[in-house]
N, C-alpha and C positions, 0 to 999 in steps of 0.2 A: 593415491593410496598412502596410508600412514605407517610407516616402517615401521615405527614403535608399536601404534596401534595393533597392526597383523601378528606381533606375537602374543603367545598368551603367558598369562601369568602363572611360572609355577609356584606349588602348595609343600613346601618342603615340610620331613618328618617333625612331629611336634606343635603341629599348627593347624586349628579346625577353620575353614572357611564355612560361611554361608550366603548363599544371597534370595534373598526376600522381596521380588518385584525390584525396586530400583538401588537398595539397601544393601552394601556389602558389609560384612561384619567379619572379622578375622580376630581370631585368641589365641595368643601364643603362650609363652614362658616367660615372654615380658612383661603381658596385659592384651587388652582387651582394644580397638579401633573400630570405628566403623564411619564408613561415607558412604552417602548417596549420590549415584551418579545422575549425572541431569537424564533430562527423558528424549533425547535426540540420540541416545546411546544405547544398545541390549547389552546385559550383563547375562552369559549362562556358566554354571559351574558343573563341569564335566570331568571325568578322567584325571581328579586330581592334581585341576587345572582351572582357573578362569580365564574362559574367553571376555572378550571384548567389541562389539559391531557400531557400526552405524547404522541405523532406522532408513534411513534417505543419503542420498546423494549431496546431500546441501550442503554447501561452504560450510558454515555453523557444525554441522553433525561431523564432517571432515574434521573438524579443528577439537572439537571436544572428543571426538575418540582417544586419540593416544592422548591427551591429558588424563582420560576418564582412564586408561590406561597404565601409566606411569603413577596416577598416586593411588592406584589396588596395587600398584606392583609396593609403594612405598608401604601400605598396612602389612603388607607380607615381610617387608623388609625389618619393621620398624616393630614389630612383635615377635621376630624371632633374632635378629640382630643387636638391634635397637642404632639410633644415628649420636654423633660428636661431632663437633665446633671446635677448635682450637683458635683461642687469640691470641696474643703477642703484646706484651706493653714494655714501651719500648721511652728512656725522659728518664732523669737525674732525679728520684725521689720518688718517681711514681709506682703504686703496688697496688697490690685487690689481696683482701683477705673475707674470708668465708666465716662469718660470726651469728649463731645461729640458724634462721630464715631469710639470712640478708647477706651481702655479697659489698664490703664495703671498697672503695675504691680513691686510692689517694692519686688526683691526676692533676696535681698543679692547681689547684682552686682553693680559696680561702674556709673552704669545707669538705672533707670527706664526702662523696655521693656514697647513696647507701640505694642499692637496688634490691627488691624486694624480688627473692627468686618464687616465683608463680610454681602450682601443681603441676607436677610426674616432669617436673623438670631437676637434675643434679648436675650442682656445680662445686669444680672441685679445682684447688690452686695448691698444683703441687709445687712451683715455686714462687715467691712471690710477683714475679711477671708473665706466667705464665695461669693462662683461666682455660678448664676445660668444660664444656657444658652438652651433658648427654641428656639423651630422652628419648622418647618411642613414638612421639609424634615428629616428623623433618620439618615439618611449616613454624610448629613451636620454636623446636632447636636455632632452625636458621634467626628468628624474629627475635628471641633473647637475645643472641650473638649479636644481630643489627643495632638493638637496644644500649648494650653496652659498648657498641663500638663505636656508637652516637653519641655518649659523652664527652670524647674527646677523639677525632677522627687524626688521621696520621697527616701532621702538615709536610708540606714538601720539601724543608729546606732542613731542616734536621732529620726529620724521618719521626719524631716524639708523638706519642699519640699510643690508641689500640687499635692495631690492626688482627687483619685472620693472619693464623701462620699459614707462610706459602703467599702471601700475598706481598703482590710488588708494588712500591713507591715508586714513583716518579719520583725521583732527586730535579732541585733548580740548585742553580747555581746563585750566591748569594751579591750582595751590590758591588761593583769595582772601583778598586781607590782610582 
């Protein structure tokens, strides 16, 4: 049995759910999400609530329930909350500034990267090492964050690089005379 799965999702004030055979679609005050669950999973929406089942007993319907689960719970979350990223850039010189539709980022390279911020996604750098990136979809947010933290990933011997804040480095200890 799926712990996550067995609870249901609640439908906080300001938020219309539906679900449409395998279709869930939820509207909040943030916008609009909608996913379809696979079909080893029942979706019913009751008492101001979506439930969540397995069809069968099967490894597979076990395993997709609480996922099928967790990301109704995130369209709920993510339309009346909305989700944030916090990275950290951390190197003698290096910064990200917000110029236009682009997010440009100075990290040690004989060029500026300029990343190109995607739809219902906001980024915003209130200091210059410092990037936060909201939005109402979690899989977006987290994937931009990945994105920019793949241009230059945090080495271990200085720490220099973009990391998430709240994330921890492995320190090495550097050659000995």
């Amino acid at each position: 049995m799926s712990r996550i799965g067995k609870k249901p999702v609640p439908i906080p004030s300001g938020v219309t759910a539906t679900v449409d055979g395998q279709l869930v679609s939820v509207k909040g005050g943030k916008g609009e999400l909608k996913f379809t669950v696979p079909d080893d999973v029942s979706v019913v929406l009751e008492n101001n609530e979506i439930k969540v089942d397995p069809r069968s007993e099967t490894k597979k319907a076990r395993a997709l329930w609480g996922m099928s689960r967790s990301m109704v719970d995130n369209l709920v979350i993510g339309v009346s909350k909305g989700f944030e990223k916090k990275l950290e850039i951390t190197g003698v010189g290096y910064k990200a500034a917000v110029a236009g539709k682009n997010l440009q980022l100075s990290l040690g390279y004989s060029h500026d990267v300029n990343f190109a911020i995607p739809e219902g996604i906001a980024i915003v750098t209130g200091k210059p090492t410092e990037v936060t990136i909201t939005g109402i979809d979690k899989r977006a947010v987290g994937q931009v964050a990945a994105e920019i933290r793949a241009f230059r990933p945090p080495e271990p011997y200085k720490g220099k690089g973009v990391k998430y804040a709240g994330e921890f480095i492995f320190r090495k200890e550097g050659k000995k005379k």
